[in-house]
RODO-2510 file (C-alpha; in nm, 4 decimals, decimal comma):
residues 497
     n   res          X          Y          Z
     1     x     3,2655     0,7449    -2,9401
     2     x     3,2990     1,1246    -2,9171
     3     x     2,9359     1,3144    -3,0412
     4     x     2,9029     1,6565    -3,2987
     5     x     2,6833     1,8460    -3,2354
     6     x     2,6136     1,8302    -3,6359
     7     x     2,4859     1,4690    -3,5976
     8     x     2,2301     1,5738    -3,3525
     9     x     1,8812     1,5241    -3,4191
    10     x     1,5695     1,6310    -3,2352
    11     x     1,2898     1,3210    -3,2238
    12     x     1,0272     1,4942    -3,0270
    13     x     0,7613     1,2154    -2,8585
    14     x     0,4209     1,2492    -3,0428
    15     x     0,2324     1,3979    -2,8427
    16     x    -0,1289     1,1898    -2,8361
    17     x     0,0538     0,8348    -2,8494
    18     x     0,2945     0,9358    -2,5650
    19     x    -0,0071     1,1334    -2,3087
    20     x    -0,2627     0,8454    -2,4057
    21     x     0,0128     0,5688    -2,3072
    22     x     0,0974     0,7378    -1,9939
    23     x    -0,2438     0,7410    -1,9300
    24     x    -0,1930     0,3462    -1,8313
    25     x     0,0942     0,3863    -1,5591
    26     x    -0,1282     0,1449    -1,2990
    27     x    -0,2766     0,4476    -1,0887
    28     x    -0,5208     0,3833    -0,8791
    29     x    -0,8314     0,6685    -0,8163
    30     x    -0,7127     0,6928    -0,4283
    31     x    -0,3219     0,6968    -0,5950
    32     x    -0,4033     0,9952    -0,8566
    33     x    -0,5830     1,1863    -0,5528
    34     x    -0,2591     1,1384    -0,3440
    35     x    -0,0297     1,2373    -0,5891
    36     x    -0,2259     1,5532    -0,6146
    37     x    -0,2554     1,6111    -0,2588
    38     x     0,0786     1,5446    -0,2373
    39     x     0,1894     1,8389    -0,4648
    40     x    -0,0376     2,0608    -0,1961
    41     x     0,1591     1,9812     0,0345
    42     x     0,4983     2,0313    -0,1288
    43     x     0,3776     2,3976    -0,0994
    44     x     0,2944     2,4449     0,2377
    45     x    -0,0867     2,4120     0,1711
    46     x    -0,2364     2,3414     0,5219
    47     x    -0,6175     2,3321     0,3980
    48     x    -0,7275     2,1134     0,1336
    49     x    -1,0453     2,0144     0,0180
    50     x    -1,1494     1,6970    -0,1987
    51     x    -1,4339     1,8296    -0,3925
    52     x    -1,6522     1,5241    -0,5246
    53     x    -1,9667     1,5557    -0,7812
    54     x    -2,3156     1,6003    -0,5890
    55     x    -2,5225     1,6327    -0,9008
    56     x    -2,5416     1,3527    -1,1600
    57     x    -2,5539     1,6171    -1,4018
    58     x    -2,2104     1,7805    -1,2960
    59     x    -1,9454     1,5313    -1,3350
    60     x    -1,6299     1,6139    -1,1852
    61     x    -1,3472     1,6192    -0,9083
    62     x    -1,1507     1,8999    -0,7633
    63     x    -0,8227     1,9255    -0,5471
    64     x    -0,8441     2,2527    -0,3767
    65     x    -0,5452     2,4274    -0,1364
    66     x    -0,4203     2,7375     0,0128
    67     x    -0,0387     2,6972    -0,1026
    68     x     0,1679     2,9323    -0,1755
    69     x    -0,0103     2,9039    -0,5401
    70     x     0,2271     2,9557    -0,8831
    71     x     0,2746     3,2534    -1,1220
    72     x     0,1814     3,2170    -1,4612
    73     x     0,5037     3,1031    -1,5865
    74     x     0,5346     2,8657    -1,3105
    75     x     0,2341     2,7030    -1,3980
    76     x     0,3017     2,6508    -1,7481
    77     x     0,6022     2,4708    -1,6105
    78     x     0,4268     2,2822    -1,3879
    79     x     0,1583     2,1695    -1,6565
    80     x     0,4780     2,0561    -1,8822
    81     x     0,5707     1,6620    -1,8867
    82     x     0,8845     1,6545    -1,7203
    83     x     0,8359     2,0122    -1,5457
    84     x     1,2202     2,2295    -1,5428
    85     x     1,1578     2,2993    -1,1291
    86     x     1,2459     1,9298    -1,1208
    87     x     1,5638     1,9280    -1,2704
    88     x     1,7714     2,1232    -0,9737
    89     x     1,7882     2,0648    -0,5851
    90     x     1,4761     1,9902    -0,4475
    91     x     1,3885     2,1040    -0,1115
    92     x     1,3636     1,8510     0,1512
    93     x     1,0142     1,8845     0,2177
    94     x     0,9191     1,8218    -0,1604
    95     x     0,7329     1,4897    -0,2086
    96     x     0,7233     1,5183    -0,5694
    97     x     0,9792     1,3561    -0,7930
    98     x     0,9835     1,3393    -1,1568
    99     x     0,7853     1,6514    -1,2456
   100     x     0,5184     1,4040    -1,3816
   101     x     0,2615     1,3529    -1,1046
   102     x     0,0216     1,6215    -1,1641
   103     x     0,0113     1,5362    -1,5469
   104     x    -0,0127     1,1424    -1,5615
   105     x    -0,2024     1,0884    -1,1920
   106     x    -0,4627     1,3150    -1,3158
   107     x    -0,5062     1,2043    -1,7118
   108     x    -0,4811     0,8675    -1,5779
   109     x    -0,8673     0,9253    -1,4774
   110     x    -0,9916     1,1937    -1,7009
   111     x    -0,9132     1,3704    -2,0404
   112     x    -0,9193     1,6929    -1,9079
   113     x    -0,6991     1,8661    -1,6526
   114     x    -0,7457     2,2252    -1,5763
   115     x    -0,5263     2,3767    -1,3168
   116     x    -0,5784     2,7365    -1,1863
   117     x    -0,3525     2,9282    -0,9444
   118     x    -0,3378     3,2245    -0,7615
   119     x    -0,0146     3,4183    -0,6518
   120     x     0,0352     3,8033    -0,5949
   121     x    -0,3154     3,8385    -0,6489
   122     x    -0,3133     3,7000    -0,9844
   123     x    -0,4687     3,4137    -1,1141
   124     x    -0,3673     3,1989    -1,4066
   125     x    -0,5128     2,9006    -1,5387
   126     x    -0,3589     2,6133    -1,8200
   127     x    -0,5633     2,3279    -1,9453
   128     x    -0,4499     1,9962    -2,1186
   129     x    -0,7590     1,8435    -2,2780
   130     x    -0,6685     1,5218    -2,4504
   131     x    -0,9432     1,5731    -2,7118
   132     x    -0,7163     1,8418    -2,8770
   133     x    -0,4118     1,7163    -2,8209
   134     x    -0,5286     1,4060    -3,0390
   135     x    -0,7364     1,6779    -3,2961
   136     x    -0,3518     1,8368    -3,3039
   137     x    -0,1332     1,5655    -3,3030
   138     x     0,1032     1,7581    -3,0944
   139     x     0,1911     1,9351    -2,7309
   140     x    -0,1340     2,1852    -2,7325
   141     x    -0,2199     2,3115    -2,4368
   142     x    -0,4962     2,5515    -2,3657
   143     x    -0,3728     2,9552    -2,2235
   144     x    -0,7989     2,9958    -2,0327
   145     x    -0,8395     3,3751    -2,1160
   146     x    -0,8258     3,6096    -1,7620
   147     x    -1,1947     3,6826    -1,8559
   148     x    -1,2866     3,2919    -1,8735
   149     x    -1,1505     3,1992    -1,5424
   150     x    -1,4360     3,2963    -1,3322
   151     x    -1,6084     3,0076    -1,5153
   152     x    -1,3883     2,7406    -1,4530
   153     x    -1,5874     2,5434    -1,2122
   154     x    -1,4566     2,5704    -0,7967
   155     x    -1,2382     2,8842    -0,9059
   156     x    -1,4179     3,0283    -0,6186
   157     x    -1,2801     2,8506    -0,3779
   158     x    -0,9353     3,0480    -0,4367
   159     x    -1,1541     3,3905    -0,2741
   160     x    -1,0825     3,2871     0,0619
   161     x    -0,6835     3,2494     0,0366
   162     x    -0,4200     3,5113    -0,0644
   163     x    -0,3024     3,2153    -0,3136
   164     x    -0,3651     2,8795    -0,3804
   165     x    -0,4436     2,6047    -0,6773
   166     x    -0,7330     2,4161    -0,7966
   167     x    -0,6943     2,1014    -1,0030
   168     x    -1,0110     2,0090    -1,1625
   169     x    -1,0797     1,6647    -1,3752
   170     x    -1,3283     1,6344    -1,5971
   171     x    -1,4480     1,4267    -1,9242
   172     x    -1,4027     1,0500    -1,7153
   173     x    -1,4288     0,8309    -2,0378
   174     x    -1,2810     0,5099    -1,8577
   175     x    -1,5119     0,4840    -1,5363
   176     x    -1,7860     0,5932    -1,8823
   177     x    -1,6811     0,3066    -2,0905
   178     x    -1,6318     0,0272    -1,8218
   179     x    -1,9856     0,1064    -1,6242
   180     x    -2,1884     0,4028    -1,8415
   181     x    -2,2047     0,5400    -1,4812
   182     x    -1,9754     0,7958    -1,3957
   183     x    -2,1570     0,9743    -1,1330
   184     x    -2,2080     0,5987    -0,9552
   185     x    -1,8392     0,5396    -0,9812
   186     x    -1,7030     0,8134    -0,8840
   187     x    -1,9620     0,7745    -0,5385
   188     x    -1,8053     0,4455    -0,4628
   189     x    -1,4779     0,5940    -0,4386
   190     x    -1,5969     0,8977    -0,2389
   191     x    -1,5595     0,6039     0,0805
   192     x    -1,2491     0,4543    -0,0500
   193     x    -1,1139     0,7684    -0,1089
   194     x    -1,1013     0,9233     0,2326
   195     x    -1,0049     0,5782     0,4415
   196     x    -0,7146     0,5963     0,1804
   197     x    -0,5908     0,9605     0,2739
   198     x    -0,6663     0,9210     0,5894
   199     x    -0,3907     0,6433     0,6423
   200     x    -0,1629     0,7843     0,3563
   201     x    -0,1401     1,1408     0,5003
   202     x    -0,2218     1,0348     0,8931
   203     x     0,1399     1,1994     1,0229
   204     x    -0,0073     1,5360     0,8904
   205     x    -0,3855     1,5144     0,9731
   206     x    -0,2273     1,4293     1,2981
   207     x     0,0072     1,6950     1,3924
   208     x    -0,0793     1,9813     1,6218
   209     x    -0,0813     2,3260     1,5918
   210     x     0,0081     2,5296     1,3191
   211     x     0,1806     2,2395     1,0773
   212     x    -0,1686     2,0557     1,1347
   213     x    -0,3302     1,9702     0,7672
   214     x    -0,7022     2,0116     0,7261
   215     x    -0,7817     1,7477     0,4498
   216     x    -1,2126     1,7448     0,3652
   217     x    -1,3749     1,5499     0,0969
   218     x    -1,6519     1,7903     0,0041
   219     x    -1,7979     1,8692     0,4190
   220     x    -1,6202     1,5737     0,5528
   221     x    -1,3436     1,5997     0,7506
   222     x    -1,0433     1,3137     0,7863
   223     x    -0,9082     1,2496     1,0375
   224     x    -0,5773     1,0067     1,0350
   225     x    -0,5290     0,7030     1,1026
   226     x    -0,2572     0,5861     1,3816
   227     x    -0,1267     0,2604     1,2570
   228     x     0,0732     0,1991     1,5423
   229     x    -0,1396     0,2992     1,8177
   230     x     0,1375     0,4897     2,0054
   231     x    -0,0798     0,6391     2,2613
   232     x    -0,2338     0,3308     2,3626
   233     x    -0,1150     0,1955     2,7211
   234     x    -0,0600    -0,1795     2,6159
   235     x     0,1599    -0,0374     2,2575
   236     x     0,5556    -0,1695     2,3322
   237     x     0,7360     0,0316     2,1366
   238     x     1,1138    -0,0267     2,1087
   239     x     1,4084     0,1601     2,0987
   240     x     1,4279     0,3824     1,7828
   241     x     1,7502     0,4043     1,6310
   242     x     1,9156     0,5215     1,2701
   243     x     2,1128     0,3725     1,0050
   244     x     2,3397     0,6306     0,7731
   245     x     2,2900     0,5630     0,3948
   246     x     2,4483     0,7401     0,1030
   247     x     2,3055     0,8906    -0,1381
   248     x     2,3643     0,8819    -0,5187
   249     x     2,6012     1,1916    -0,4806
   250     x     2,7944     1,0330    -0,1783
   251     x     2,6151     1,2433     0,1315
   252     x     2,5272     1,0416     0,4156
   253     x     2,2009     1,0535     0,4912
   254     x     1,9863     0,8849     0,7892
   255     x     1,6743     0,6207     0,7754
   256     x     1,5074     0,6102     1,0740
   257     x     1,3973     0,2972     1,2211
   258     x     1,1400     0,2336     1,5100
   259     x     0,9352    -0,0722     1,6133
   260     x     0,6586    -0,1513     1,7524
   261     x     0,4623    -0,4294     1,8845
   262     x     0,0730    -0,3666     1,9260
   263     x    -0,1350    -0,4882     2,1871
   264     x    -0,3470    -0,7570     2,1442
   265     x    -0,6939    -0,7647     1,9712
   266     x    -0,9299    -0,8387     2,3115
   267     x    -0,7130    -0,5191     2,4595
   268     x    -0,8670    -0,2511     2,1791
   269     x    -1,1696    -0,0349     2,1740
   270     x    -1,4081    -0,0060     1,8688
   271     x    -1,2063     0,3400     1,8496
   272     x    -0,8947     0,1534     1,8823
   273     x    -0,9777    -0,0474     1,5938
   274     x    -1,0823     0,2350     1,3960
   275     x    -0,7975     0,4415     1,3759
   276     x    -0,5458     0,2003     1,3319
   277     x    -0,6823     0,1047     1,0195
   278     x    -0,9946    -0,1493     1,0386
   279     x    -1,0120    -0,4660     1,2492
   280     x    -0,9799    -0,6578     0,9050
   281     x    -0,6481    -0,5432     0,8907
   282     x    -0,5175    -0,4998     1,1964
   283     x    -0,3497    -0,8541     1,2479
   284     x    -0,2905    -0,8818     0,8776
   285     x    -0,0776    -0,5691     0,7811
   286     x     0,2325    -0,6417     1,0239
   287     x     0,5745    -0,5740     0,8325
   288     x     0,7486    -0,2132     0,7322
   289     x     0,5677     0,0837     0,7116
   290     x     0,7599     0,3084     0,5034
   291     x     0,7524     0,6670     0,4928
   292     x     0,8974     0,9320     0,2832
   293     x     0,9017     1,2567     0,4266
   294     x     0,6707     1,1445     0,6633
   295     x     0,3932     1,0213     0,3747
   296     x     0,3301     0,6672     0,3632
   297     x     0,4247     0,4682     0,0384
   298     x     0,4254     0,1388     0,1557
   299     x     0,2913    -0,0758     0,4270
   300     x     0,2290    -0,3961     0,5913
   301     x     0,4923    -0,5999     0,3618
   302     x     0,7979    -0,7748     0,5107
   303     x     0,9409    -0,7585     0,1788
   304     x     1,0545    -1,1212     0,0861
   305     x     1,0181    -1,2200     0,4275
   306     x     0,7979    -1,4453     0,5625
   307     x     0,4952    -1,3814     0,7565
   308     x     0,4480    -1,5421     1,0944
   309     x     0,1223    -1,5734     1,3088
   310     x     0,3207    -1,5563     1,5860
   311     x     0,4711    -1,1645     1,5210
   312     x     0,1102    -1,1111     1,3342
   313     x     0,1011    -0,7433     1,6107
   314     x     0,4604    -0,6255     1,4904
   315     x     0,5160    -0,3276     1,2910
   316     x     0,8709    -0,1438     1,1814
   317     x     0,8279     0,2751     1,1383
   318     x     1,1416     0,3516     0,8537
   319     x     1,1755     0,7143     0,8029
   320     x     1,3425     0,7946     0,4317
   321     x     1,4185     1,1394     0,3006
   322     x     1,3506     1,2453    -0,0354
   323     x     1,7294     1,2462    -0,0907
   324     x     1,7514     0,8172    -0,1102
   325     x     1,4561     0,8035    -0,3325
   326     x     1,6475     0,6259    -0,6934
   327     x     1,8358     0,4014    -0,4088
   328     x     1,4890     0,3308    -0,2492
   329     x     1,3235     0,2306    -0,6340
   330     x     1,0101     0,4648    -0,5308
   331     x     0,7959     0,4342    -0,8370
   332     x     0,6086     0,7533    -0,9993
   333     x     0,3095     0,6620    -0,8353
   334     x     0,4835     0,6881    -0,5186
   335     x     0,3193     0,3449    -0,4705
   336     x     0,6223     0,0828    -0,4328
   337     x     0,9607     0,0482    -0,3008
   338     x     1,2713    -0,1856    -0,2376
   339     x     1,4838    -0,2187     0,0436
   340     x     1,8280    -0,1139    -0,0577
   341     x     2,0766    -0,4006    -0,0047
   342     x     2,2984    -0,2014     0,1668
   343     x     2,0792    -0,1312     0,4629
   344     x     1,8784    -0,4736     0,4712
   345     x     2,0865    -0,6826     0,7384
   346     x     2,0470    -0,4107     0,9577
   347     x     1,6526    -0,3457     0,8971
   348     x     1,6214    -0,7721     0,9670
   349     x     1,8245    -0,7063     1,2992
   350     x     1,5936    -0,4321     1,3769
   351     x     1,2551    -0,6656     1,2674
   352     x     1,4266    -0,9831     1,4548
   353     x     1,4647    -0,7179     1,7803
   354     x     1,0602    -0,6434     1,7498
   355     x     0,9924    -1,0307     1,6242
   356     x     1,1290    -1,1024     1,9922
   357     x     0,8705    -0,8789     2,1514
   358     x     0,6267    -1,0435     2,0018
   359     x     0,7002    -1,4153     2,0424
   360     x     0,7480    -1,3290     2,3884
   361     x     0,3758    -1,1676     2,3870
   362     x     0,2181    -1,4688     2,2337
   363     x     0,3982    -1,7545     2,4241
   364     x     0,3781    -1,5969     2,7268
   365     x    -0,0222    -1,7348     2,7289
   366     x     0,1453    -2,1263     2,7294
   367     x     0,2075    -2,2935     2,4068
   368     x     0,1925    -2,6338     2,4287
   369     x     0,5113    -2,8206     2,2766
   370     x     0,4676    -2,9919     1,9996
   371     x     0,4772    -3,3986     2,0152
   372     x     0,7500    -3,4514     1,7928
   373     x     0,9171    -3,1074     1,6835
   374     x     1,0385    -3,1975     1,3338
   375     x     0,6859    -3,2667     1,2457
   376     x     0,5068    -2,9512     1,0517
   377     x     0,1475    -2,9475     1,2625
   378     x    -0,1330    -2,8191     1,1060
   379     x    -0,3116    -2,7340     1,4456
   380     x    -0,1568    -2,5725     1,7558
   381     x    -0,2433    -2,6392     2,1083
   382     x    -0,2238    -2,3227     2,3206
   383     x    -0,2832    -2,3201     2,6535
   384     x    -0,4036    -1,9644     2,8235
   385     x    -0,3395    -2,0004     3,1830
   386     x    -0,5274    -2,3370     3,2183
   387     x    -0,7907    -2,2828     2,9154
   388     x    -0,6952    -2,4737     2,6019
   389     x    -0,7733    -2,3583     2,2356
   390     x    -0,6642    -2,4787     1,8901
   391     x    -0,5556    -2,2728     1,6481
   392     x    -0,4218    -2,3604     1,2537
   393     x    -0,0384    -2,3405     1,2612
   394     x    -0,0281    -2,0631     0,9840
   395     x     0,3242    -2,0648     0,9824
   396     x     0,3331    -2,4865     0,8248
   397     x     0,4879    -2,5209     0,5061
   398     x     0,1650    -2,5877     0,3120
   399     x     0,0481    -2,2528     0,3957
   400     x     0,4318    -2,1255     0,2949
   401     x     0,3391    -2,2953    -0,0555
   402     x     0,0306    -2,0522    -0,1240
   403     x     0,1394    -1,6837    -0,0161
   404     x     0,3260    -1,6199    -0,2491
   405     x     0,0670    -1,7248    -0,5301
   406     x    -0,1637    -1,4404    -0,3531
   407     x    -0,1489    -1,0948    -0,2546
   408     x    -0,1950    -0,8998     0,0975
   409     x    -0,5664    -0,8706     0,0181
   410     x    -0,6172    -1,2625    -0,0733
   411     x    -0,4356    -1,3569     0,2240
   412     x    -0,6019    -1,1454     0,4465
   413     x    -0,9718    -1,2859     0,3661
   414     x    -0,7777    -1,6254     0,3630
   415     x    -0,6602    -1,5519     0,7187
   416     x    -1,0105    -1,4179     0,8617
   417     x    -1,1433    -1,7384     0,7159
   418     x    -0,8899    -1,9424     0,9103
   419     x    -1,0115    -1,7360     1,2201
   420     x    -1,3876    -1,8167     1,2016
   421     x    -1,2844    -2,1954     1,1142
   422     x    -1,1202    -2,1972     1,4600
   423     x    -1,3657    -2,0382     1,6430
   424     x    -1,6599    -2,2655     1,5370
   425     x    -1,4364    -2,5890     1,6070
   426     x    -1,7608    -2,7897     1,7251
   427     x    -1,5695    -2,9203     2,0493
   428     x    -1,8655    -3,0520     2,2615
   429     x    -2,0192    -3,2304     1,9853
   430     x    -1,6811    -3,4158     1,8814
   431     x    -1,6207    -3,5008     2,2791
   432     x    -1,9655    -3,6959     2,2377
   433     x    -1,9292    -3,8444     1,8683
   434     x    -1,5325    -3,9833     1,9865
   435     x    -1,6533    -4,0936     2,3132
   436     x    -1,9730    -4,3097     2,1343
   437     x    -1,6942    -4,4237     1,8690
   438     x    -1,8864    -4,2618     1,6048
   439     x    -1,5776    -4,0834     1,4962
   440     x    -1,4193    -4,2210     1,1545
   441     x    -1,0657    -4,2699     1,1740
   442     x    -1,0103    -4,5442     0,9199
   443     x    -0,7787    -4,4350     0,5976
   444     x    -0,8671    -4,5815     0,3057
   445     x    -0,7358    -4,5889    -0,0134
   446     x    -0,9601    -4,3026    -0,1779
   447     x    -0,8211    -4,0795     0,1308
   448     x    -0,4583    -4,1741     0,0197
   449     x    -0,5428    -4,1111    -0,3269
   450     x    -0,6831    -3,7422    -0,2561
   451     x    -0,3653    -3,6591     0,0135
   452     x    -0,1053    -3,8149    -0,2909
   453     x    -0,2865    -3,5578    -0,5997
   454     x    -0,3013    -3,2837    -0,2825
   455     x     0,0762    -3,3066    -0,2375
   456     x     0,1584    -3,3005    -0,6901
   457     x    -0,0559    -2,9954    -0,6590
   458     x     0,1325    -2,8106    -0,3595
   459     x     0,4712    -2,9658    -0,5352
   460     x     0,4020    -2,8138    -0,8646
   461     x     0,3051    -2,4578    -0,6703
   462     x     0,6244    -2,4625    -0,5377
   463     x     0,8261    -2,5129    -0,8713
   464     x     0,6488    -2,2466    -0,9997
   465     x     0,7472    -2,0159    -0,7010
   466     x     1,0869    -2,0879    -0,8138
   467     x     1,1987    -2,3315    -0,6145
   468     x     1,2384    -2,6020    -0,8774
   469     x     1,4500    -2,8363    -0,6929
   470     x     1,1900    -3,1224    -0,6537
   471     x     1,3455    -3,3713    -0,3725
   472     x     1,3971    -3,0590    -0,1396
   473     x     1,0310    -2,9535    -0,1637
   474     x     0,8811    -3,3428    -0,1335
   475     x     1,1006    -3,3617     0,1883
   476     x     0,9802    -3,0777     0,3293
   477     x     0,6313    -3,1811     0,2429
   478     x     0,7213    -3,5073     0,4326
   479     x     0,8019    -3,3609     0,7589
   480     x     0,4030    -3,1839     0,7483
   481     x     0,1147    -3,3047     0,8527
   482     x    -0,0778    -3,4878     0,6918
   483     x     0,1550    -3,6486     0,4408
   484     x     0,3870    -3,7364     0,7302
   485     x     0,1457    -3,9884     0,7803
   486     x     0,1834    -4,1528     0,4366
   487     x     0,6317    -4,2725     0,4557
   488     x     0,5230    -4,4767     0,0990
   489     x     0,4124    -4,1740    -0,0535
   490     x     0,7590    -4,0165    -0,0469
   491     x     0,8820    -4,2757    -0,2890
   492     x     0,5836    -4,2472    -0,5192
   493     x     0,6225    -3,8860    -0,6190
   494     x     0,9803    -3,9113    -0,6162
   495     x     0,9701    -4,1411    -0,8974
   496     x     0,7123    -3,9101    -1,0951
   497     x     0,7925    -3,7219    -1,3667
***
């Protein structure tokens, strides 16, 4: 079908429904700050400053820098939804993408974004405040008089720069509505806040000399994280190596891949722990780490793959350019992202090379084999150069069954759990009880009962997981302890509905 240009027809977006829908996109606070910071950074900015509320009575948050700062006509393109500096070649440095970031990260917590910039020596300053948008019913935005702009609240901060940009919320009617506390919100993600920038933005808090970023929220300064602890002496890192990709327009481009395999928890410092990201974390987050122009978007997922207790210290650097972002799926929030078919047999060689490492770190200490190797244990018997411990095989098949009903964050508080279980295993007291013959081992038929409804509920988890074939999933169940330990019971849910 070949189009006139007589049957065209403008159907402009109304303006309220479209900026109060946007307003939903699944930011987070820490997210909308990044996205901000991010745009700082796009423009060389090497000091920024996080400016949060110290006054209950002056509610509000500012994203200061010293970038190169915009003219006024740049900053009413930048202020537009779907800004025109988007639309040609980006530089490769830019880790913006859809010209929407500064727009839908900001109004996602506030109704009113004001933005002021300085360039040349001339400041300018735009404001979108959703109140009059929805007054207007249409694309208002607010042209703050020259004379005005010395009022806009943290202007001064642009007195010490040649040029720069301030990006001030106000007007926080969610945190309002949810909690009638603003002020006390917005203080409990003061913390949050910086632990989050601090790992997002570590690769630039991190660098030396001039490229160095200074990132403070209000006096504090960050300082970044270091995920993989490269400087520490016990930190095996692997061979680095590249994989070319296309991009949409057919240049080849390179990821860059590089493992590591971190030492072991008794080997770290209280500093050690710190930077690489919390002790609550540090066994739990294992998987990619993906960057994009050296900011992270995504961490500690193995992306369909699952997690093993025995590779829990392994963690895979992949370096993207801004160039393979649509082939990547990186989300407006900058927040998720796929691995491209293309390159993910070659990213599984390069997580089976650092998997290797870290068997070979763990059974180095002497696991025990297992009695009978088809069986599924649910406890391990390790054996550190002659001192035995027990730990719960995290990598059985009931366990298999549950992560993926839960996210990182549930299985992580599952997994210290499992920890302090093991560690309070009251040995000495069940030497005494089995040597007396106090210990009951009898099974009777209420303890069949409970293992035959545990087994419908794991069986009906797994359907639901989407693997619906039933006889696979009871014959896998079979092989684990302890419904290996019940042969009738195979028969009995088989012949359930």
């Amino acid at each position: 079908m070949k189009y006139n240009e007589k049957n065209f027809k403008e159907n402009r977006p109304t303006a309220d429904v479209l900026m109060s829908s946007m307003r939903s996109m699944g930011y987070t606070f820490e997210a909308a700050i990044a996205d901000i910071i991010d745009n700082s950074i796009s423009v060389q900015a090497t000091q920024i400053e996080v400016k949060f509320p110290i006054d209950p009575t002056d509610i509000l948050i500012a994203v200061c820098d010293n970038g190169t700062g915009m003219t006024k006509d740049e900053l009413f393109d930048a202020m537009k939804y779907g800004s025109a500096l988007k639309r040609g070649r980006r530089s490769e440095d830019d880790l913006g993408r859809f010209g929407l970031g500064l727009k839908s990260a900001s109004l996602s917590q506030c109704r009113k974004l004001t933005v002021v910039s300085k360039k040349d020596g001339i400041v300018s300053a735009y404001i979108w405040d959703l109140d009059v948008v929805e007054k207007e019913q249409d694309w208002v935005m607010i042209d703050c008089p020259e004379d005005e702009i010395r009022s806009v609240k943290c202007v001064n901060f642009l007195d010490a720069y040649d040029s720069g940009t301030v990006v001030l919320w106000e007007n926080f009617d969610i945190m309002r509505e949810s909690s009638g506390n603003e002020y006390g919100e917005l203080m409990n993600y003061q913390e949050s806040t910086a632990e989050y920038l601090s790992l997002i933005f570590h690769r630039f808090l991190n660098r030396q000399g001039a490229n160095k970023l200074t990132i403070k929220i209000n006096n504090y300064q960050l300082t970044g994280y270091d995920p993989f602890l490269e400087n520490h002496p016990k930190t095996t890192v692997r061979k680095a190596f590249t994989i070319p990709v296309k991009d949409k327009e057919g240049i080849e481009r390179m990821v860059t891949v590089q493992p590591y395999v971190l030492p072991f928890q008794k080997d770290l410092t209280p500093e050690d722990k710190k930077i690489s990201g919390g002790v609550e974390n540090y066994r739990t987050k294992q998987g990619f780490y993906i960057y994009r122009n050296e900011r992270l978007i995504v961490w500690g997922t193995w992306f369909g793959r699952g997690r093993d207790e025995l590779t829990k210290y392994a963690r895979i650097k992949v370096d993207i350019p801004n160039t393979l972002d649509s082939i990547w799926g990186i989300d407006i929030k900058k927040q998720s992202a796929k691995i491209p078919s293309s390159i993910k047999q070659r990213l599984t060689r390069a997580v089976d090379d650092a998997m290797d490492v870290a068997v070979r770190k763990q059974t180095y200490r002497g696991r025990i084999a297992k009695v009978d190797d088809k069986i599924d244990y649910i406890w391990d018997r390790n054996d550190d150069r002659g001192t035995i411990t027990y730990h719960i095989n995290r990598n059985s098949r009931i366990f298999d069954l549950i992560k993926d009903k839960v996210d990182d964050e549930v299985w992580n508080c599952i997994d210290m759990i499992l920890d302090e279980v093991e560690n309070a295993v009251p040995y000495q007291q069940i030497y005494i009880d089995k040597s007396q013959n106090k210990v009951n081992e009898e099974i009777d038929e209420e303890r069949k009962a409970e293992i035959a409804d545990k087994a419908r509920v794991l069986i009906r988890l797994a359907q639901k997981t989407g693997n619906a074939d039933k006889m696979v999933i009871i014959d896998k169940l079979m092989q684990s302890e302890p419904f290996n330990k019940y042969p009738d019971l195979k028969q009995i849910l088989m012949e359930e509905e």
